[in-house]
Backbone as a printed PyTorch tensor [residue, N CA C, xyz], in Angstrom:
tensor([[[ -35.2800, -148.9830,   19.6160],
         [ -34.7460, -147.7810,   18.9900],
         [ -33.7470, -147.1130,   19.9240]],

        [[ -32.6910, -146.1280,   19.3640],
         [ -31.6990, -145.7810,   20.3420],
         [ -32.0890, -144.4610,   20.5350]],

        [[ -31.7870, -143.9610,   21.5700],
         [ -32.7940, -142.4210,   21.8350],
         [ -31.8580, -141.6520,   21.1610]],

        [[ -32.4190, -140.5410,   21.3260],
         [ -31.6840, -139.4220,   20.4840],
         [ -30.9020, -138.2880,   21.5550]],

        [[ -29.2820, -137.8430,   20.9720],
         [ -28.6480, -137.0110,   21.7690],
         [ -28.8840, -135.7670,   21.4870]],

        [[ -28.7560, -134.8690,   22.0840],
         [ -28.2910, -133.3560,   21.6860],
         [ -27.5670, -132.7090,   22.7350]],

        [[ -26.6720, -131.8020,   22.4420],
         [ -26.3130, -130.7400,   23.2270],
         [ -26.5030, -129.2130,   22.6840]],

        [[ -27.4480, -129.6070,   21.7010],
         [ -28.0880, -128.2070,   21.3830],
         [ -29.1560, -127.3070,   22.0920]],

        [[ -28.8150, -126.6750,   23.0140],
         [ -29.9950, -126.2940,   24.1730],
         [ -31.2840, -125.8740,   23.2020]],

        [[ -31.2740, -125.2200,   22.1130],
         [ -32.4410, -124.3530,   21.1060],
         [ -33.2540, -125.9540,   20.6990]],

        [[ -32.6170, -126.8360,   20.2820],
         [ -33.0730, -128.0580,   19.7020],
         [ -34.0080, -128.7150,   20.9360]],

        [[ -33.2760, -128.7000,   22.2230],
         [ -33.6310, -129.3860,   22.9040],
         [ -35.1100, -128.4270,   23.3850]],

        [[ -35.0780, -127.5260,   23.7850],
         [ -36.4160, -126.6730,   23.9930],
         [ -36.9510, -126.8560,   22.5950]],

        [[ -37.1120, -126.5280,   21.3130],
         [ -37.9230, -127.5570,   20.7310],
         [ -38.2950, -128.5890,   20.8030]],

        [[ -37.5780, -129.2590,   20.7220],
         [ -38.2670, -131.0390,   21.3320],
         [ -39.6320, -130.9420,   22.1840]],

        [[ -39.1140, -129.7970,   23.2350],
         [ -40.1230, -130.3410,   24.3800],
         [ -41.0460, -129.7130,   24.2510]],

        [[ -41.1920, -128.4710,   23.3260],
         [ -42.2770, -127.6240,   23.0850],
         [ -43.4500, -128.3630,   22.5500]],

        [[ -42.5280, -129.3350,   21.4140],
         [ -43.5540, -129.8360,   20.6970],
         [ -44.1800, -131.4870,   21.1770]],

        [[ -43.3530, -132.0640,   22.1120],
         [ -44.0090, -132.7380,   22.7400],
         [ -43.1900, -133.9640,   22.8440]],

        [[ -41.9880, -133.7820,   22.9140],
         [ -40.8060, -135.0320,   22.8230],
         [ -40.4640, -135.0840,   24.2570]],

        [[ -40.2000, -136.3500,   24.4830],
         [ -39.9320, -136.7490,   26.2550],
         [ -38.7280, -136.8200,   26.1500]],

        [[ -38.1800, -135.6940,   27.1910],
         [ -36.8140, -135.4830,   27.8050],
         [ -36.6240, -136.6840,   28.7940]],

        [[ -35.9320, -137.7230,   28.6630],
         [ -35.6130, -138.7910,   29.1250],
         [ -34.6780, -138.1810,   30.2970]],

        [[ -33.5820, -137.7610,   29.9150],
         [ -32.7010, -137.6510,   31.2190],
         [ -31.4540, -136.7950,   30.2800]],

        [[ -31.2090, -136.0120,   31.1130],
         [ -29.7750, -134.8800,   31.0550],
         [ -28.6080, -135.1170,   31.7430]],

        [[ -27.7480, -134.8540,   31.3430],
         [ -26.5370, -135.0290,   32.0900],
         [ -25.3790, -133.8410,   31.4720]],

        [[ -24.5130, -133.5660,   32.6830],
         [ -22.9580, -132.6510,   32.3330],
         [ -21.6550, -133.3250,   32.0210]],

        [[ -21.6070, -133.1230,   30.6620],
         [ -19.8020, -133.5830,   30.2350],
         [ -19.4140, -132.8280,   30.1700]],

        [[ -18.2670, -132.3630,   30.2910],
         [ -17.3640, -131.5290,   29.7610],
         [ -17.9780, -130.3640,   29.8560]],

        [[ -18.3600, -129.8710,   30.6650],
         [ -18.5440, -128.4230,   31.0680],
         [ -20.1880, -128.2830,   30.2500]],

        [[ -20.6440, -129.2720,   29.5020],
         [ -22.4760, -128.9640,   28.5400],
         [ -22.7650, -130.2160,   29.0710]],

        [[ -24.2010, -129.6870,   28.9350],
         [ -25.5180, -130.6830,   29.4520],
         [ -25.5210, -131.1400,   27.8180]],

        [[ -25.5390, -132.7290,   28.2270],
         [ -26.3930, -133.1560,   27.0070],
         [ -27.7970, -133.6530,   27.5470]],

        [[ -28.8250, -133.8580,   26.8460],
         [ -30.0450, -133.7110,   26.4320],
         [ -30.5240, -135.6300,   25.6070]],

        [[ -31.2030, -135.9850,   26.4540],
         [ -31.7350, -137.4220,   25.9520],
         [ -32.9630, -137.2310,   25.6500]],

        [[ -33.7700, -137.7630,   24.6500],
         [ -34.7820, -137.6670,   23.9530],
         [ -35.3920, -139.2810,   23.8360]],

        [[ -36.4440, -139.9310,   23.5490],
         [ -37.1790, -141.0260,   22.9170],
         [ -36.7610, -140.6270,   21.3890]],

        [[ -36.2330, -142.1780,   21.5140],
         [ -36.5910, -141.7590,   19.9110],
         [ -37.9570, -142.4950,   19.1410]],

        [[ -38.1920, -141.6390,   18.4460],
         [ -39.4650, -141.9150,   17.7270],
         [ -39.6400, -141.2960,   16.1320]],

        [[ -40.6110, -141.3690,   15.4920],
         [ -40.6670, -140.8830,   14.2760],
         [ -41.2410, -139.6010,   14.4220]],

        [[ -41.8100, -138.4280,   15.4020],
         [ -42.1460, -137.4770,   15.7190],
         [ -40.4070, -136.8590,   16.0360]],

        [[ -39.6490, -137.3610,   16.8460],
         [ -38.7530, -137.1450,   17.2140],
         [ -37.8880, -136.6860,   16.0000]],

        [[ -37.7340, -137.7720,   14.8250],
         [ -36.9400, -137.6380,   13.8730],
         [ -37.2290, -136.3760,   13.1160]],

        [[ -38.4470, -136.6870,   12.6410],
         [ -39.4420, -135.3010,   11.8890],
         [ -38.9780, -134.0820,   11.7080]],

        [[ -39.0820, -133.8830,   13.9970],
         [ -38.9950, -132.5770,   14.2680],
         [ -37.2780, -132.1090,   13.9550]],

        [[ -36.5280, -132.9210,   14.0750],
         [ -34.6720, -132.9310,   14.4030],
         [ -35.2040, -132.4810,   12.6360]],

        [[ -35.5110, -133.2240,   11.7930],
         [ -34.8950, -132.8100,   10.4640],
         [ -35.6010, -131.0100,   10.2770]],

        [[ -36.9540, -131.2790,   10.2490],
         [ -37.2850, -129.5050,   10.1550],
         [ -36.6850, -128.7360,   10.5300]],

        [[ -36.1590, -128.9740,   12.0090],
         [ -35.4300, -127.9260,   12.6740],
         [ -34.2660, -127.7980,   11.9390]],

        [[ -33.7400, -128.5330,   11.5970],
         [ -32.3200, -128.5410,   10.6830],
         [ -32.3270, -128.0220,    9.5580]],

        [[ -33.6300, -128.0040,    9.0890],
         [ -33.7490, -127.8540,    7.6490],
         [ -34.5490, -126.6710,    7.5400]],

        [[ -34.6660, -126.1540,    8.4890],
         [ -35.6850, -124.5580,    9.1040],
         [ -36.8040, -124.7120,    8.4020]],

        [[ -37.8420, -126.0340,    8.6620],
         [ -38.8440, -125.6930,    8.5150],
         [ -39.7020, -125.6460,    9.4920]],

        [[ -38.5050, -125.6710,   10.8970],
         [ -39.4370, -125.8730,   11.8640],
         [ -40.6630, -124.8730,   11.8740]],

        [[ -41.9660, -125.0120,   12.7710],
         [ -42.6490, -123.9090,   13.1670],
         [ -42.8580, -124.6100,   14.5010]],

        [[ -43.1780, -123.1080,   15.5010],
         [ -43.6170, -123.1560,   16.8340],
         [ -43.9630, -121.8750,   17.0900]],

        [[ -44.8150, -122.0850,   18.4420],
         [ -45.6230, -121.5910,   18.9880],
         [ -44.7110, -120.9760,   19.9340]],

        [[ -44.3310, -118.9970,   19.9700],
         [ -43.3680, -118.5870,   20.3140],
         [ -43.6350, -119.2450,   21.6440]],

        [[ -44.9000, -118.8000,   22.6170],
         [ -44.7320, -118.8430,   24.3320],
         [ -44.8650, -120.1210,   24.5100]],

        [[ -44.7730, -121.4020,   24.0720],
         [ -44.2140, -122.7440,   24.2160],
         [ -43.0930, -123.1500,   24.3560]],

        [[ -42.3640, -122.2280,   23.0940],
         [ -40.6680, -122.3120,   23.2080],
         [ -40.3620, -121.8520,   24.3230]],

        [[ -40.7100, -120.5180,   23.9970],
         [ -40.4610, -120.0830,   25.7190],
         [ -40.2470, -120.5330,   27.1870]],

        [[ -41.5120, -121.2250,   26.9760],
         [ -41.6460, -121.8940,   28.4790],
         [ -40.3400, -123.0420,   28.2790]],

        [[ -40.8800, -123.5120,   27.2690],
         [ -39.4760, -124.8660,   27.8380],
         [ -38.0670, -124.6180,   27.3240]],

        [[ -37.7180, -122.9920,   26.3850],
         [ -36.4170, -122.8330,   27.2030],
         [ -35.9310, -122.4840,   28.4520]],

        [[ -37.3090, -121.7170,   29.6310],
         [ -37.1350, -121.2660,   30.8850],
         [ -37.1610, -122.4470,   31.7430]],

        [[ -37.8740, -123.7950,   31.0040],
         [ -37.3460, -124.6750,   31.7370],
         [ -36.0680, -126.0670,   31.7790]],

        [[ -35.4720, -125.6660,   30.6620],
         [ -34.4350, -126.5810,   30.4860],
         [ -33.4310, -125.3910,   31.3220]],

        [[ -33.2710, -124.2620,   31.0990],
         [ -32.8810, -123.2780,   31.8880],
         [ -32.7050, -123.7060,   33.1440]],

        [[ -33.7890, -123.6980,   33.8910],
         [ -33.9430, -124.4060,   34.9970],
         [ -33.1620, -125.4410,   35.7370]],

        [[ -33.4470, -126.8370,   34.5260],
         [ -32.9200, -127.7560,   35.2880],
         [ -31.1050, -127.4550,   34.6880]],

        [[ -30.8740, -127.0870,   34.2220],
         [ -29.3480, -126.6330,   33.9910],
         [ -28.8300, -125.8710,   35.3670]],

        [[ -29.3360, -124.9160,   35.6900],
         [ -28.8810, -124.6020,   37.0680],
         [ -29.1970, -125.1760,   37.9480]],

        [[ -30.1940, -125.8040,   37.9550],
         [ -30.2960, -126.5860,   39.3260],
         [ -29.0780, -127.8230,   39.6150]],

        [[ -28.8950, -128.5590,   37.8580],
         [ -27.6840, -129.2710,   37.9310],
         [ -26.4020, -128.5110,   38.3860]],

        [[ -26.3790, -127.4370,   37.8180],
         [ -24.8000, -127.1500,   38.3480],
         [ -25.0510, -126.7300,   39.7400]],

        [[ -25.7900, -126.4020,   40.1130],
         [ -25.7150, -125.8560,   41.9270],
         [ -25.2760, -127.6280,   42.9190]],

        [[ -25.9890, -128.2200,   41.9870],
         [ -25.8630, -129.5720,   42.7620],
         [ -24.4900, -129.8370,   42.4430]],

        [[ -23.9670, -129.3920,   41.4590],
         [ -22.5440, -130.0360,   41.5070],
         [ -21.5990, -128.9460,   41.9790]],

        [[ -22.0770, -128.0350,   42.1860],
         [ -20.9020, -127.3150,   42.8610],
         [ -20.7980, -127.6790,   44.3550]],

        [[ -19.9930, -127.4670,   44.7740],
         [ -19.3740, -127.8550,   46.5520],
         [ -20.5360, -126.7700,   47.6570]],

        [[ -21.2430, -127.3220,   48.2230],
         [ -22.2450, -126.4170,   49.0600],
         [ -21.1850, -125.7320,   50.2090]],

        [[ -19.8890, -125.7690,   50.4910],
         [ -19.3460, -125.0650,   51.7630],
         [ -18.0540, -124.7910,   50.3010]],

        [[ -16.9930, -124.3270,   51.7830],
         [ -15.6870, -124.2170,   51.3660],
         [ -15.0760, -124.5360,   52.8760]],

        [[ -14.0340, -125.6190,   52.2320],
         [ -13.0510, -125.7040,   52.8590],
         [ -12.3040, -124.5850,   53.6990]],

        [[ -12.3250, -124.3290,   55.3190],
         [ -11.5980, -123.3830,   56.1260],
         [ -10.2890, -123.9270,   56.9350]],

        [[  -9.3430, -123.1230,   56.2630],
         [  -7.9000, -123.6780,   56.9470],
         [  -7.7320, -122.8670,   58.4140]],

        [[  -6.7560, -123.3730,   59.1690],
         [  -6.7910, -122.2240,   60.5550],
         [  -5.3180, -121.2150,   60.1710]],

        [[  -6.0020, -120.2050,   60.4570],
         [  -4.2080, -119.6420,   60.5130],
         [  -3.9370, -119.4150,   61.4850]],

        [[  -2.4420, -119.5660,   61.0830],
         [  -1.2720, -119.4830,   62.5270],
         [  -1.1890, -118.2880,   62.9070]],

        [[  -1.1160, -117.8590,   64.4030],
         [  -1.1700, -116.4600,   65.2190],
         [   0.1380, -116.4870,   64.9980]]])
C-alpha cells in the first residue's frame, strides 16, 4: 500500500490522536508534509474528517497538536544556521 500524504497540520494531529503512525515528516517549500501508514483505519479517518464526521476526544487532539507543534520547530531550528557568519571590518 502507498502511505498517505498530508500537509494539513489539523488532519495530521487527527491521525495521531486517533492512532495512525506518523511515519516520517519532512520541509518543502517552506510546509512540513506529514507521512502516514496507509491502512483502512487511515482511510476511514481522512474521509470523516473530510466529510465532518469526524469525532475526537478534545485533550487528545490537543496533545498531538502540541506535539506535531513540536517536532515542526524542532525541524526548523535544525535547519536554520546555528551561528552567523562574522566579517572583519576595516579600521
Amino acid at each position: 500500500m502507498t502511505d498517505y500524504f498530508t500537509r494539513d497540520y489539523y488532519l495530521a494531529a487527527y491521525l495521531i490522536a486517533k492512532g495512525c503512525s506518523l511515519v516520517e515528516h519532512q520541509r518543502k517549500n517552506g510546509t512540513t508534509e506529514f507521512r502516514f501508514e496507509s491502512s483502512d483505519l487511515t482511510k476511514t479517518l481522512v474521509n470523516d474528517y473530510y466529510s465532518f464526521k469526524a469525532l475526537i476526544n478534545p485533550i487528545n487532539f490537543g496533545n498531538a497538536m502540541r506535539s506535531l507543534k513540536t517536532i515542526i520547530q524542532a525541524q526548523n531550528n535544525y535547519e536554520k544556521p546555528q551561528y552567523q557568519s562574522q566579517t572583519k571590518r576595516g579600521n
